[in-house]
C-alpha positions in Angstrom: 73.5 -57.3 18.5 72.9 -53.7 18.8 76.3 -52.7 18.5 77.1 -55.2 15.5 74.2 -53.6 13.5 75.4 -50.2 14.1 78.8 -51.2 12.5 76.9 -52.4 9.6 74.9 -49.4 9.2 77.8 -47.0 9.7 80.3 -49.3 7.0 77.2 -49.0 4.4 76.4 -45.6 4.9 80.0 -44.8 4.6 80.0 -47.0 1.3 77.3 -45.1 -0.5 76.6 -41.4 -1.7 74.0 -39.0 -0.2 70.3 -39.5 -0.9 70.2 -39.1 -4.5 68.0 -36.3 -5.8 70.2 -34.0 -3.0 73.3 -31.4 -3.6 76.1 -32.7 -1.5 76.1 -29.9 0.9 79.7 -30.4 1.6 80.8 -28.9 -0.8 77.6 -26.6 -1.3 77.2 -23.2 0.2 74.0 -22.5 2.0 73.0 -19.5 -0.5 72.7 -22.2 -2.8 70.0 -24.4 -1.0 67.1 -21.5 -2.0 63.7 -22.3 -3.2 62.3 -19.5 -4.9 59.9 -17.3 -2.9 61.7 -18.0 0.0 64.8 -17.1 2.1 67.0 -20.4 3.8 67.1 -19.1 7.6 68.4 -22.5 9.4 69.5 -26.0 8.5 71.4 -28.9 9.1 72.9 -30.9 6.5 74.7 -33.6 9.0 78.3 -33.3 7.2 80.3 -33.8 10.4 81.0 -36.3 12.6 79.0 -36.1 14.9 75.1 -34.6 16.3 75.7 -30.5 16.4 75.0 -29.2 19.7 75.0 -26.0 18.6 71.1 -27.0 16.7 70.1 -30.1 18.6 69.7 -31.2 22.3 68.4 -34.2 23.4 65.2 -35.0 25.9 66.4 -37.5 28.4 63.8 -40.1 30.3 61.8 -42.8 30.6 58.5 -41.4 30.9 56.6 -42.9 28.0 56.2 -39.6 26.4 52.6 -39.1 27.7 51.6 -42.3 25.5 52.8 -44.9 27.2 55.7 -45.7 25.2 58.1 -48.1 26.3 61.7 -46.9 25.3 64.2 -45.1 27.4 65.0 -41.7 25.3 68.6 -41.4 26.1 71.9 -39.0 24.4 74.1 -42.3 23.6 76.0 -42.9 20.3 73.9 -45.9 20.2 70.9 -44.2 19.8 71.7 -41.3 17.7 75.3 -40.3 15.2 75.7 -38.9 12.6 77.7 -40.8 9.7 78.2 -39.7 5.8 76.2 -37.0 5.8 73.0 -38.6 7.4 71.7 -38.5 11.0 70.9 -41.9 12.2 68.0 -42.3 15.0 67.9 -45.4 16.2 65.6 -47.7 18.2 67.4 -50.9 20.4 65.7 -53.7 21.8 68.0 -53.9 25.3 67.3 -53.6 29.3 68.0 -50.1 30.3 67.0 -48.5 33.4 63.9 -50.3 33.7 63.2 -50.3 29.8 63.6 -52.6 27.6 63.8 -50.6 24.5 66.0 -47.2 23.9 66.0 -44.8 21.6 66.6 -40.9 21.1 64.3 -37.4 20.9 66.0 -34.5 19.4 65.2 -31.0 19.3 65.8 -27.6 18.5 63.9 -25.6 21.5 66.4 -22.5 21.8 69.1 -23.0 19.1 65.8 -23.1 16.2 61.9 -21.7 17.5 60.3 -20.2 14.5 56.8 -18.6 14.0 55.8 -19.8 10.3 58.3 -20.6 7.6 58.8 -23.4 5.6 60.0 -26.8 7.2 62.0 -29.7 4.8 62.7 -32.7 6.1 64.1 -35.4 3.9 64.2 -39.1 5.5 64.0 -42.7 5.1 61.7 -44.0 7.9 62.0 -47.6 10.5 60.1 -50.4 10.0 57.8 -53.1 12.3 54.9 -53.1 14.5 55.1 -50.6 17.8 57.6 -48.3 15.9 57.1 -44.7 15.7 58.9 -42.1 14.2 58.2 -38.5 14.1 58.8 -35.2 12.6 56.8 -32.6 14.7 57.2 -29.5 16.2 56.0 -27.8 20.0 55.6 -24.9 21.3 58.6 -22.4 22.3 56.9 -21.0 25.0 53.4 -22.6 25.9 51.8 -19.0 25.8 48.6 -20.2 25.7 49.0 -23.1 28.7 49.9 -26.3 28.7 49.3 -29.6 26.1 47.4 -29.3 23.9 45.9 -25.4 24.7 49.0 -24.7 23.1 49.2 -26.7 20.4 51.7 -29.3 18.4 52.2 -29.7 14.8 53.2 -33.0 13.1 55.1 -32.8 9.9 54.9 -36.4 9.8 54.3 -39.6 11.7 54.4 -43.6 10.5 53.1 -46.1 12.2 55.7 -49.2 11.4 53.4 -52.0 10.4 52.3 -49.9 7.5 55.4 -48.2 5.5 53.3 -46.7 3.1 51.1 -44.5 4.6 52.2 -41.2 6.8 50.1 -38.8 8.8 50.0 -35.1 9.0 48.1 -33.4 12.1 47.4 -30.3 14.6 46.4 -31.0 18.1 44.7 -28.4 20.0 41.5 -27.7 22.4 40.8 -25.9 25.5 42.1 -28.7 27.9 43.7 -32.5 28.2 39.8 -33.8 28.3 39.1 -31.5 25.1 42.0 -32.3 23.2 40.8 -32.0 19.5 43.3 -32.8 16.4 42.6 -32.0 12.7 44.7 -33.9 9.8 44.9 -36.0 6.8 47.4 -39.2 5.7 49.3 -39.8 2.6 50.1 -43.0 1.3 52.6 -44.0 -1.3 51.9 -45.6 -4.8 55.4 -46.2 -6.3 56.7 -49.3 -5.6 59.0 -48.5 -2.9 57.7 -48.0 1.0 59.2 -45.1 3.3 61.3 -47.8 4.6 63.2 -48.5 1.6 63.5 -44.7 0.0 64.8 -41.3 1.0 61.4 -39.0 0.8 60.9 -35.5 1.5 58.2 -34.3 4.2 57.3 -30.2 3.9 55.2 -28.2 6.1 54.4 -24.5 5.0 52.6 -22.5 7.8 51.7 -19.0 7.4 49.3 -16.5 9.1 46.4 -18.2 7.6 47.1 -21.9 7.9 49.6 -24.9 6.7 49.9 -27.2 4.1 51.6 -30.6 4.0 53.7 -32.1 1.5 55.2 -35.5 0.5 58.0 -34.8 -2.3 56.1 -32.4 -3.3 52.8 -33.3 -4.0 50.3 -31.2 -1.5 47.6 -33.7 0.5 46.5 -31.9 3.1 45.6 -28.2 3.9 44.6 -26.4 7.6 43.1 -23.2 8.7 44.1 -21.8 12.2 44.2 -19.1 14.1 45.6 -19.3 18.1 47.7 -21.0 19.1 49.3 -21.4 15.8 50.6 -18.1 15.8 53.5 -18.2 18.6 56.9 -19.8 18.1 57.6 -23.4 17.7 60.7 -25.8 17.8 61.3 -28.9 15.7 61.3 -33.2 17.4 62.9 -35.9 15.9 62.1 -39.2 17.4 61.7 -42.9 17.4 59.1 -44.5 19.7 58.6 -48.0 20.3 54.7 -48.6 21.4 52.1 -46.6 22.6 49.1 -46.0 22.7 48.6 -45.0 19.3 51.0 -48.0 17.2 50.6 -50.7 19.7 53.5 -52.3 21.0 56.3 -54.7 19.2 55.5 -58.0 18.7 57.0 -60.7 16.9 57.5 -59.7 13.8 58.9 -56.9 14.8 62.7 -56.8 14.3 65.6 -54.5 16.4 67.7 -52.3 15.9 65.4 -50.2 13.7 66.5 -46.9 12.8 64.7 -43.8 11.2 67.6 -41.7 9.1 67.6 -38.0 8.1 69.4 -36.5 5.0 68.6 -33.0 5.9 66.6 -30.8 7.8 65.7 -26.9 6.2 63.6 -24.2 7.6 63.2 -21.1 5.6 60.8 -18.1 5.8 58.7 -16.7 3.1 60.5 -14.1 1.3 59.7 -10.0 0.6 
């Protein structure tokens, strides 16, 4: 089943342009992807064949992800490719190593770990109840101790039974037991979901705080000081269940698959 609807997903992809509202980056130099105020310092536009190892690595296990998720993150094809100019993420419904669901977690801890900038991610999200996809970042080098004394920062996060409505959020505190988190949620009023649409998710974090976007339109805004002001890395994931989402049930249909058009990082310019 899984395999089939990979086919499916690679023979449409490969049937149909890039995102509209995008530059094809193929044939696009970089110089060219500016936004004014600010200089392009790292991105991936997916145009090969395959994940770039050069800007991603993968997080291999079974370990629920502190959450109690129930998918195996694994490096497979079947999880993750890349195909016409889009990375594919996908969750599978199948027994492996004691799991029955897969998926993949990519990220760019040592090949992209950036104090402040400007982060673009343009996607088109899964859908159903227990799935989880997120655009987040961690810390590069946990100066100030472990999760969540150190912090995380989520660009974006959907829980699947609602495809309207995403999150943005900064976890911190002095311990586990004092874990604190400050955000906000945007949700959708055009007529198409996150599920059935490209849309792009911005972060800008600065010295004095961050601000999160949803194609374009600011919704939330945080003041920090420490820990937001060491290096982070970017995550890409599915999960399936949780603590937060719930797990699958039976309206909840595999393989699902979140897909990303591009991912930009740029710092604010002179």
């Amino acid at each position: 089943m899984g395999i089939i609807w990979l086919m499916a997903l690679v023979a449409a992809l490969n049937g149909c342009t890039k995102g509209t509202g995008t530059v094809d980056q193929g044939q696009t130099p970089a110089d060219t992807l500016g936004l004014p105020g600010w200089t392009l310092v790292w991105h991936d536009e997916f145009e090969g064949n395959a994940v770039d190892s050069l800007k991603w690595s993968y997080e291999v296990n079974g370990d629920g992800g502190g959450n109690n998720e129930l998918q195996y993150y694994t490096a497979r094809p079947q999880n993750s490719l890349v195909t016409n100019g889009v990375l594919v993420i996908q969750a599978q419904q199948e027994s492996y190593l004691g799991k029955s669901y897969t998926s993949a977690r990519m990220r760019t801890l040592g090949k992209g770990d950036w104090k402040y900038g400007r982060f673009d991610v343009r996607a088109m999200l899964p859908a159903g109840k227990g799935l989880w996809p997120a655009i987040w970042m961690l810390p590069t080098d946990w100066v100030y101790g472990g999760w969540p004394v150190s912090g995380e920062i989520d660009i974006m996060e959907l829980l699947g039974d609602n495809t309207r409505k995403v999150y943005g959020t900064i976890h911190y505190g002095s311990s586990v037991q004092n874990h604190q988190s400050t955000g906000s949620s945007y949700v959708l009023t055009a007529p198409a979901d996150f599920d059935t649409q490209f849309h792009l998710f911005t972060l800008e974090w600065d010295s004095t705080g961050m601000r999160w976007f949803v194609d374009g339109a600011k919704y939330f805004t945080a003041t920090h000081g420490a820990p937001f002001d060491q290096r982070f890395h970017l995550l890409l994931n599915v999960a399936v269940g949780g603590n937060w989402p719930g797990n699958p049930d039976a309206t909840t249909s595999f393989p699902q698959a979140m897909q990303v058009d591009y991912v930009r990082v740029y710092r604010k310019s002179n």
